[in-house]
C-alpha positions in Angstrom: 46.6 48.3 28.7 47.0 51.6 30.7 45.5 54.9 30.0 44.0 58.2 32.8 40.8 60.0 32.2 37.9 61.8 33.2 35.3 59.3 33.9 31.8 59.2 35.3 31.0 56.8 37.9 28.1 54.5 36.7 27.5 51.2 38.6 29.3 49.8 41.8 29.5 46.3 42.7 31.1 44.6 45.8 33.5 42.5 45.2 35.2 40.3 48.0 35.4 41.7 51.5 36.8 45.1 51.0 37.0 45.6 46.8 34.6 46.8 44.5 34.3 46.2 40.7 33.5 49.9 39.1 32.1 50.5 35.8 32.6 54.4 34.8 32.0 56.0 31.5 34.8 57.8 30.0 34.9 60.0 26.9 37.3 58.5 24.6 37.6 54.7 26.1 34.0 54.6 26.3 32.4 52.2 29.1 35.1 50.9 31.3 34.9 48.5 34.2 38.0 48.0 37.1 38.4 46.8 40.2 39.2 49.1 43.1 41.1 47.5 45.7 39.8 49.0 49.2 36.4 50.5 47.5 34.6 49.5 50.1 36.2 51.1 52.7 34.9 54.5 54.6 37.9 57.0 52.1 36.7 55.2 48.5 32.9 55.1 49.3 32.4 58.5 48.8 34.6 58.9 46.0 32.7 56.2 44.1 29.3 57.6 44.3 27.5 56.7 40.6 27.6 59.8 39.1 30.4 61.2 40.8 33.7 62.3 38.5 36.4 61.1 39.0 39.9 60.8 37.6 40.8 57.4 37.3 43.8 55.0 36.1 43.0 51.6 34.8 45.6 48.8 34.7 45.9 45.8 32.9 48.1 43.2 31.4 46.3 42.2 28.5 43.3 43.7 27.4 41.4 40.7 28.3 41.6 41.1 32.0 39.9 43.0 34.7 41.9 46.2 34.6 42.9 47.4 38.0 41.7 50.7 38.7 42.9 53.7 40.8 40.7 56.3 41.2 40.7 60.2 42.4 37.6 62.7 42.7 37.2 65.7 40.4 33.7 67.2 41.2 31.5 65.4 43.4 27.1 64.8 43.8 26.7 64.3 47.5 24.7 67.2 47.3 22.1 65.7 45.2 22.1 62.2 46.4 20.9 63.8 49.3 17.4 64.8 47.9 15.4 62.4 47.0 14.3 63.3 43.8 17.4 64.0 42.3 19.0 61.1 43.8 16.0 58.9 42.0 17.1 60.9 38.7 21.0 60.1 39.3 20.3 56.7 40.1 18.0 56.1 37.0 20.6 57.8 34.5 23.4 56.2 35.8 21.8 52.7 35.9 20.5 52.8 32.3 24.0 53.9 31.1 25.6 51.3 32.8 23.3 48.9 32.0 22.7 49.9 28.1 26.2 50.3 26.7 28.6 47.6 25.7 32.1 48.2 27.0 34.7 49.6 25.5 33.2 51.7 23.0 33.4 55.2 22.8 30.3 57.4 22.7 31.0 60.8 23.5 27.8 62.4 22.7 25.7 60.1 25.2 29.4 61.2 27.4 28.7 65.0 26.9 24.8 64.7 27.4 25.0 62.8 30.6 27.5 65.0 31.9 24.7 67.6 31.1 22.1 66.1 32.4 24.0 65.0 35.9 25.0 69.2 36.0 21.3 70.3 35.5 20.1 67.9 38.2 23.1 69.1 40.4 22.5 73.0 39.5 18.4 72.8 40.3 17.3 70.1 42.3 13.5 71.5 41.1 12.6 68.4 38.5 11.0 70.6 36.3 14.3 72.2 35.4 16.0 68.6 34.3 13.6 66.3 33.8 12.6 67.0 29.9 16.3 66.8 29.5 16.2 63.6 30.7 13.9 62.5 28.4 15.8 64.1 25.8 19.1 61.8 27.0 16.7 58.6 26.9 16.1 59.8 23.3 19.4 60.1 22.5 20.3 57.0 23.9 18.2 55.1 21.8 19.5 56.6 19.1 23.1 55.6 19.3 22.4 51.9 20.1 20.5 51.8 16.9 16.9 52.2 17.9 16.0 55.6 17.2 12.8 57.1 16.9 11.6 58.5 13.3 10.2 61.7 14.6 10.9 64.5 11.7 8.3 62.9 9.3 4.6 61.2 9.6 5.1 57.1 9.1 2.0 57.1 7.4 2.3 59.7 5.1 5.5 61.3 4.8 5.0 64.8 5.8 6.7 66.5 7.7 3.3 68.9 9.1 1.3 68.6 11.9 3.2 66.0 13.7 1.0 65.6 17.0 1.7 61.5 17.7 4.3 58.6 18.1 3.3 55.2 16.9 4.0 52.8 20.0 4.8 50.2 17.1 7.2 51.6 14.4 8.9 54.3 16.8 7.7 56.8 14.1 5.8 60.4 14.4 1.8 60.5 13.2 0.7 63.3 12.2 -2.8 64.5 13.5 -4.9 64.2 10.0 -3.1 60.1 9.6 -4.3 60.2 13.1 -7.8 60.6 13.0 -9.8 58.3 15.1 -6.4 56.0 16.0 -5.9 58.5 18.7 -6.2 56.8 21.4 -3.6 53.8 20.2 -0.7 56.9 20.0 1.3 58.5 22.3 1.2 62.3 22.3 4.5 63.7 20.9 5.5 66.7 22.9 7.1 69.7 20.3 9.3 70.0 24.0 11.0 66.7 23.3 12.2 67.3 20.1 13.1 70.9 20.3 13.9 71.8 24.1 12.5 75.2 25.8 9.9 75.4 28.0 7.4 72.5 28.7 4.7 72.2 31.0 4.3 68.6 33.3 1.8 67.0 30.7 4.8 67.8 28.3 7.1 66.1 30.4 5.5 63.0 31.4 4.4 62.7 27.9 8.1 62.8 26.7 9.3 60.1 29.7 6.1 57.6 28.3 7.5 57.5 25.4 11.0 57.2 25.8 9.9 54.6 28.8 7.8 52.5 26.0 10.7 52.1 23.8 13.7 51.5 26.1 11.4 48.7 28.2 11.2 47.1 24.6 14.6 47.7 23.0 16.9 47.9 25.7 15.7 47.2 29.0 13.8 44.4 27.8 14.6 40.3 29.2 17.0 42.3 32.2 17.1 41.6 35.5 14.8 44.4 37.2 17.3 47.0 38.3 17.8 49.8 36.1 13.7 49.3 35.3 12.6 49.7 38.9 15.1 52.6 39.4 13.0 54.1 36.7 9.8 53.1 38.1 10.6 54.9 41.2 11.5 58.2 39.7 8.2 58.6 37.9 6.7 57.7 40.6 8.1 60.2 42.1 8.1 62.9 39.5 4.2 62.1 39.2 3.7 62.5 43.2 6.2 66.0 42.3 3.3 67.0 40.8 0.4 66.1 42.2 
């Protein structure tokens, strides 16, 4: 196996005194891991940044093995691991990708929309200018592993009007008549989530408690903390943002 592209720097692990094992997301390969001989040392470091991207090379004798992996940067996030608030937000998306895809399968939507997310919270480190998009990446990734929400039509009814909740159970929208005195068991949908545009910061932290609910249950759920905690911290932080 040997094959160059474009890929996004996810996760790094040590591995041994100097290596490191890197898992990157690619477009076409999908989730790739390598190891980087010397990506511990003061050059690589940098260059491996989770989400950094890079061009890299992976190596391999059969496809079976570890590939060996060379790696060169193409645009890099310094800049907004350097704040902490994006930096939370990098480390969270990154994490959960890394953490939520099997390898070796190529999704190039969730490829184009984190690339889009990681430029919005590069271009405006203000949170309100990325973080319903990443809430709407959350969404999206649900939906390509299979666990997306039903949010065009009321569960309980089948209309498609006056959609104003999200059942914490089914994953599907309520609207506000099926609602009536259940209110208090639903999450508020945010129109915002579903359609993008402007959103206030009820809006937004309305759209991350949802998409938090169903990725603790259907993804994140029996892991070692982690990409959980990383996520804890950034709504921590988004909430103190606001405050």
């Amino acid at each position: 196996m040997q094959f160059r592209a474009e890929a996004i720097v996810l996760a790094v692990r040590q591995h041994g005194e100097h290596g490191a094992i890197v898992r990157a997301l690619t477009a076409e390969h999908g989730l790739q891991p390598g190891y980087v001989r010397g990506g511990r040392s003061r050059r690589l470091r940098p260059i491996l940044q989770p989400a950094n991207l890079v061009l890299g090379e992976w190596r391999a004798r059969t496809p079976d093995q570890l590939a060996q992996l060379s790696v060169e940067l193409v645009e890099s996030r310094a800049a907004s691991h350097a704040e902490p608030l994006p930096a939370a937000a990098l480390e969270w998306v990154t994490a959960l990708t890394a953490s939520a895809l099997p390898e070796a399968q190529p999704y190039p939507r969730i490829y184009a929309a984190l690339t889009g997310v990681i430029g919005a919270i590069a271009a405006a480190p203000a949170a309100r200018d990325w973080a319903l998009a990443l809430a709407r990446y959350e969404l999206l990734l649900l939906a390509e592993l299979g666990f997306g929400l039903d949010l065009g039509v009321c569960v309980a009814t089948g209309a498609s009007g006056d959609l104003a909740f999200v059942s914490p159970k089914s994953g599907g929208a309520v609207s506000r008549g099926a609602a009536f005195g259940y209110e208090d068991k639903l999450f508020a949908l945010p129109p915002a989530l579903l359609t993008g545009g402007e959103a206030d910061w009820s809006d937004i932290l309305a759209a991350l408690r949802i998409t938090g609910h169903f990725l603790a249950r259907d993804i994140l759920a029996g892991q070692v903390a982690g990409p959980a905690d990383a996520r804890a911290r950034l709504v921590e932080r988004l909430k103190r943002a606001v405050a």
